[in-house]
N, C-alpha and C positions, 0 to 999 in steps of 0.2 A: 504494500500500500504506500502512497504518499504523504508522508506525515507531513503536517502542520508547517513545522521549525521549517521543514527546508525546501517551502514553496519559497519562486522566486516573480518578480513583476515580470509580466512581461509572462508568462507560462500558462499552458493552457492546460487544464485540471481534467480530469478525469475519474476520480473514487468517493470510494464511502467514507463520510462522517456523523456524527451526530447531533443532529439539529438540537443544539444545547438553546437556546430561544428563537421563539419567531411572534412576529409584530408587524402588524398592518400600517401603512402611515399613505399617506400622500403627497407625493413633490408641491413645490411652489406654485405649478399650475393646475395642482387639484389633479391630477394622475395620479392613480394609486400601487402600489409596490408592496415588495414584503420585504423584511429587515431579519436578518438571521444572525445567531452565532455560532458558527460551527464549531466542534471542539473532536480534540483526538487525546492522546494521554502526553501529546508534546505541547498542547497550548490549544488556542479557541484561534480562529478567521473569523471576521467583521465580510457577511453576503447578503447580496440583494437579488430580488428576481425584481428587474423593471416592468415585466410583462405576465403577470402573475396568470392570467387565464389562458393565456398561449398555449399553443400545442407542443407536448412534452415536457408541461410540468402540471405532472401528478400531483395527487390530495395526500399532503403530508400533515402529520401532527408535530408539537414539540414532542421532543426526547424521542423520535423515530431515529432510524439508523436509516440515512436516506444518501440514495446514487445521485451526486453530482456532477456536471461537465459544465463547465464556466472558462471563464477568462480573468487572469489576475491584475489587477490595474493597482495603482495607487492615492489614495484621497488624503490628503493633509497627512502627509508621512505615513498614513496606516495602511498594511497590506488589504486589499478588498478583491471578493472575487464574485463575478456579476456572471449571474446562473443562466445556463442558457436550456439546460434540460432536468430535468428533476424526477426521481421516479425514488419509494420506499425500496430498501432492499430485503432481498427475503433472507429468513434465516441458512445459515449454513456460508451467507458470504462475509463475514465479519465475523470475528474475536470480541467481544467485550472488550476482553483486558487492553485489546489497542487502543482502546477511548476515554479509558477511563485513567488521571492522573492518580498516577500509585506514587509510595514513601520509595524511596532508594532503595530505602532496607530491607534484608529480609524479616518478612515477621514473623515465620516461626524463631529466627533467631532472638527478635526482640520480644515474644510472649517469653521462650527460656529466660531471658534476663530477668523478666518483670517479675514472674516466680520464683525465682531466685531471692528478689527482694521480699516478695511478702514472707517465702522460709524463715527467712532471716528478723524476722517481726516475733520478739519475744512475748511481748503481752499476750497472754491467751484470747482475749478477750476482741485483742486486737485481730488477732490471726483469724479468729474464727469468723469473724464480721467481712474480711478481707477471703475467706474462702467463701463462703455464704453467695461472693458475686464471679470471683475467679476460677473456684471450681464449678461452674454450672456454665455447662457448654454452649447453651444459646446464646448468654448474656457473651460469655465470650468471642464465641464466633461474629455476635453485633458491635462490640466493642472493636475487635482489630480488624473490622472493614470500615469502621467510621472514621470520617474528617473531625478535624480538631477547629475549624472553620467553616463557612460560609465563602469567604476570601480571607487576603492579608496574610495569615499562615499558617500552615501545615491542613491545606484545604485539601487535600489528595485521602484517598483508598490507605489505611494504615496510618494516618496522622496522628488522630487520637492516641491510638496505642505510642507512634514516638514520640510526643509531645510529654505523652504521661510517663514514659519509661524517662526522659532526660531533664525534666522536674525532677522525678524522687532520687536520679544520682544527684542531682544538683545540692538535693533537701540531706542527700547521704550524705555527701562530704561537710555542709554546713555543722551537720551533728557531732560530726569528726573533730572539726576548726573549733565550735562552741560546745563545749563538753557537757554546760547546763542545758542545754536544749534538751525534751524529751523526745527521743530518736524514739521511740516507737508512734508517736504520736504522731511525728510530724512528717514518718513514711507513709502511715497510714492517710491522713490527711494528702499527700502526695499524691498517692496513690486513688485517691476519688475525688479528687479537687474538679476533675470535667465530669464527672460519671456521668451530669446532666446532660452533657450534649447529644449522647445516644438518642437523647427522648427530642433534646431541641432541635434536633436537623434530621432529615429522612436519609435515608440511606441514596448513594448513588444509584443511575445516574443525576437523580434530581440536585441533591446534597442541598437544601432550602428549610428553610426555617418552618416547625409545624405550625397547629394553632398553640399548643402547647408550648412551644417553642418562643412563638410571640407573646404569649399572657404571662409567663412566670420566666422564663429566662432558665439558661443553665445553671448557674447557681445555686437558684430556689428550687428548679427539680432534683437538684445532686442532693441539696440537704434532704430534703424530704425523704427522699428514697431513701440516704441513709438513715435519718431518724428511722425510718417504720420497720427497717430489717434489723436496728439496735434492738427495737422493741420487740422482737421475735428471739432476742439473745437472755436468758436467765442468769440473773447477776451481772448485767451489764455496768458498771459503775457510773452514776449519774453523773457526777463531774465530768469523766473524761468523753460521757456524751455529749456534755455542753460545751467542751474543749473543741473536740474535734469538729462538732457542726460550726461553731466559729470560726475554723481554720477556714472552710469549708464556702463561709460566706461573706468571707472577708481578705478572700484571696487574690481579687483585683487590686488593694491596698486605699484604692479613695471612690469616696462614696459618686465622684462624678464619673468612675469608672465602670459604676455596676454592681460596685458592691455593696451589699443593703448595712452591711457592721466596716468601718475600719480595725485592722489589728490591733487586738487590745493585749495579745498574751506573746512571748520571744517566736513562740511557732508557726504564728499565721504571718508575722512580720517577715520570718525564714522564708514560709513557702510565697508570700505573695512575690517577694524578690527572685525566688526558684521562678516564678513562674514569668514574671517579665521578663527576665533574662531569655529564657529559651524563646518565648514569642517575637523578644527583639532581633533578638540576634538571626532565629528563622526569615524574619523578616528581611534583616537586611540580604539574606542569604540569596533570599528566592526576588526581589528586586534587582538582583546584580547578575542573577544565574548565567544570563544570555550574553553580557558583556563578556567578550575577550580575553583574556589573562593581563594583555598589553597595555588595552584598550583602558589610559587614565582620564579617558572624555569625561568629566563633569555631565552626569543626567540628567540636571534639574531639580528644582525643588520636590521634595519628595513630602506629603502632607503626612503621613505617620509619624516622618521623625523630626517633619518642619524643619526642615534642612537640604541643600544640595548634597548631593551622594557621589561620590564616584568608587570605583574599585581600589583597592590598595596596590600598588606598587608590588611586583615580582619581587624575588629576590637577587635574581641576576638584571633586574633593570639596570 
């Protein structure tokens, strides 16, 4: 197939994508058209059909996996590709997985890890709250296909899972560095600081915010969830349930972020900084991804980190 990244202007298209949105609009003289974004697992195309009831373009839905033949042109620096025939594809000519943006990693390798840390979780009480989600194979299986995003970052198939596994090392070594910190608390708090997003976003290829998702947010579902499986735990200790659901809902660090409590206790201040960190730093990661090793061009103002960005400098620059 033809992926994405390495259409060039000027090329004339031939394959399958998936119509990741589509939108009716009309030109300045009241013609009407359709607005698409295509998407493969290397990026999305900005397409139009000028001629939407023309012969050879078929009745598609969004989130179809539909045959295109177009031409690539350019609009205000953005590649565009203006559809000349359009037809659904049937099953058996596409892969999924080509379409859909996956974590680098492997994830059986990163659930091992993840397991690895909850073993390592003394508290009984802790552990057992922590197997209650991790050993029950659905929730797992939903957990390591979900995005840790909507956009911005770790928006891919597996995010969730590596967002959450590089918080709780993040959360591990702080434990390490701060010897007062309660290391069991604040792996476990680590370790279910998104659990909400399973519920807040649908699974790909949609990856969109439920209704759920919009009325309570990830936060408020993650607490919940874990409050009602604490209360299925006998002898759970009351405090370290109000610890942890703090951690829990106070992990964006300011209230204008999202979160309903600031940290009030050394653990939630731990993880909320575990937790920026990896989002930043994701962040700057997957903004620069496509840039050159060389390439020290200045991108422009960037609005997440309200700053101009460029790549760093090689070491044999």
């Amino acid at each position: 197939m033809r992926f994405i990244k390495d259409i060039a202007e000027g090329e004339k298209v031939n394959a399958i994508y998936l119509c990741r949105k589509k939108q009716s609009a009309l030109t300045k003289a009241g013609k009407p058209y359709e607005s698409l974004t295509l998407q493969d697992k290397t990026g999305t195309l900005d397409a139009k059909i000028w001629e939407p009831g023309s012969m050879g373009i078929d009745d598609y839905n969004e989130l179809d996996y539909i045959c295109v033949t177009g031409d690539v042109t350019t609009f205000q620096g953005v590649k565009q590709l203006s559809i000349k025939r359009l037809r659904v594809a049937a099953e058996g000519e596409y892969k999924k997985e080509d379409y859909l943006p996956c974590s680098p990693r492997d994830p059986q390798e990163m659930l091992a890890q993840l397991q690895e840390m909850i073993a390592a979780v003394e508290a009984p009480y802790f552990k057992e709250l922590l197997d209650s989600f991790f050993q029950d194979p659905a929730f797992v299986k939903k957990f390591c296909a979900h995005s840790a995003a909507k956009s911005v970052h770790h928006s891919y198939v597996g995010g969730l899972l590596e967002h959450t596994l590089s918080v709780a090392k993040h959360c591990a070594y702080l434990s390490e560095s701060y010897p007062f910190l309660d290391r069991d608390l604040l792996l476990t708090a680590a370790l279910f600081h998104d659990i909400g997003k399973v519920d807040e976003l649908s699974g790909f290829p949609k990856n969109d915010y439920t209704d759920q998702g919009q009325l309570l947010g990830h936060i408020m579902i993650g607490a919940l969830r874990v409050g009602e499986k604490i209360d299925e735990i006998p002898g759970f200790p009351e405090v370290k349930k109000r610890e942890l659901l703090h951690c829990i809902l106070a992990h964006h660090g300011e209230l204008a972020f999202g979160s309903p409590k600031k940290p009030a206790i050394a653990e939630a201040v731990a993880l909320s900084f575990a937790d920026n960190l990896d989002a930043k730093l994701e962040t700057m990661r997957e903004a620069l991804a496509n840039v050159a090793p060389s390439d020290l061009t200045w991108q422009g103002y960037n609005r997440l980190f309200e700053s101009n960005i460029r790549k760093t400098s090689p070491e044999e620059f």
